[in-house]
C-alpha positions, 0 to 999 in steps of 0.5 A, a space after each residue: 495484514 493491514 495495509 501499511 504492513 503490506 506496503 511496508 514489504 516493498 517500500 520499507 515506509 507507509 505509503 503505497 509507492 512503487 517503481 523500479 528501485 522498490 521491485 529491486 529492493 524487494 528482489 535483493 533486500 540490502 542490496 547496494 547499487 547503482 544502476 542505469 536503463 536504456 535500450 530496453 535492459 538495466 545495468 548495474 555499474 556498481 552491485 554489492 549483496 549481502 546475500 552474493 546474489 547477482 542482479 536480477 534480470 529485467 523479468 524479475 524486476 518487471 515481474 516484480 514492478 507489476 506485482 507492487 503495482 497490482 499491490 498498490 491499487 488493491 489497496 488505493 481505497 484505503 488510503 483515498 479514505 483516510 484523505 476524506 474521513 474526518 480526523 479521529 478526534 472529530 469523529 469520536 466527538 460525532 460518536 460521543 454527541 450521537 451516545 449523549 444524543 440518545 441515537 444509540 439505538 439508531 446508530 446509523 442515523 447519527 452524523 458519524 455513521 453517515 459521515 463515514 459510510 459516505 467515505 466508504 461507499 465513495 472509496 468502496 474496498 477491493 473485491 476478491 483477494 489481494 495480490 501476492 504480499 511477497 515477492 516471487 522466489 527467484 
């Protein structure tokens, strides 16, 4: 699964974003709401679920928090790259200069490669494996 597909499970959108609104949209997915927090509990004056679920508890939305939390920084490197790599066009004209250059062979000496491997080593990718990509069943 690619990143944009899993920050899609919980945003609806590319990007990484969490919060409170998003772990409630994943726990009831087309759910209608509006709610208010304070005191330390959230309340819900107004919830419609297509599903007739109820709210969920502040546990599960903060579960939830946590989870898309843990998702968005396994994942921060791949978009820290795509800030700092060079456009696609410019990148498939370092490759095309290194292939005319004759620097097939040594690849890794060319431009792009560097340009590239400095990216990654900069922004290195996430150890072990990622967090839980579905919410947990309530």
């Amino acid at each position: 699964m690619n990143v944009n597909e899993v920050a899609k499970q919980f945003t609806g959108q590319s990007g990484l974003s969490y919060g409170i609104d998003t772990a409630i949209k994943a726990l009831r997915p087309g759910a209608k709401f509006e709610m208010s927090a304070g005191g330390g509990t959230f309340n819900f004056p107004k919830w419609s679920d297509p599903n007739g679920k109820p709210p969920p508890t502040k546990d599960q939305i903060m579960a939830e928090f946590e989870r898309q939390k843990a998702v968005a920084e396994y994942y921060q490197y791949a978009y820290d790259r795509c800030h700092h790599y060079p456009d696609g066009f410019e990148q498939l004209d370092m490759l095309w200069h290194a292939v005319n250059d004759g620097l097939c062979e040594g690849l890794k000496e060319s431009e792009w490669f560097k340009k590239i491997d400095e990216v990654k080593k900069k922004y290195p990718k996430s150890t072990g494996e990622p967090p839980p990509s579905e919410p947990a069943e309530d």
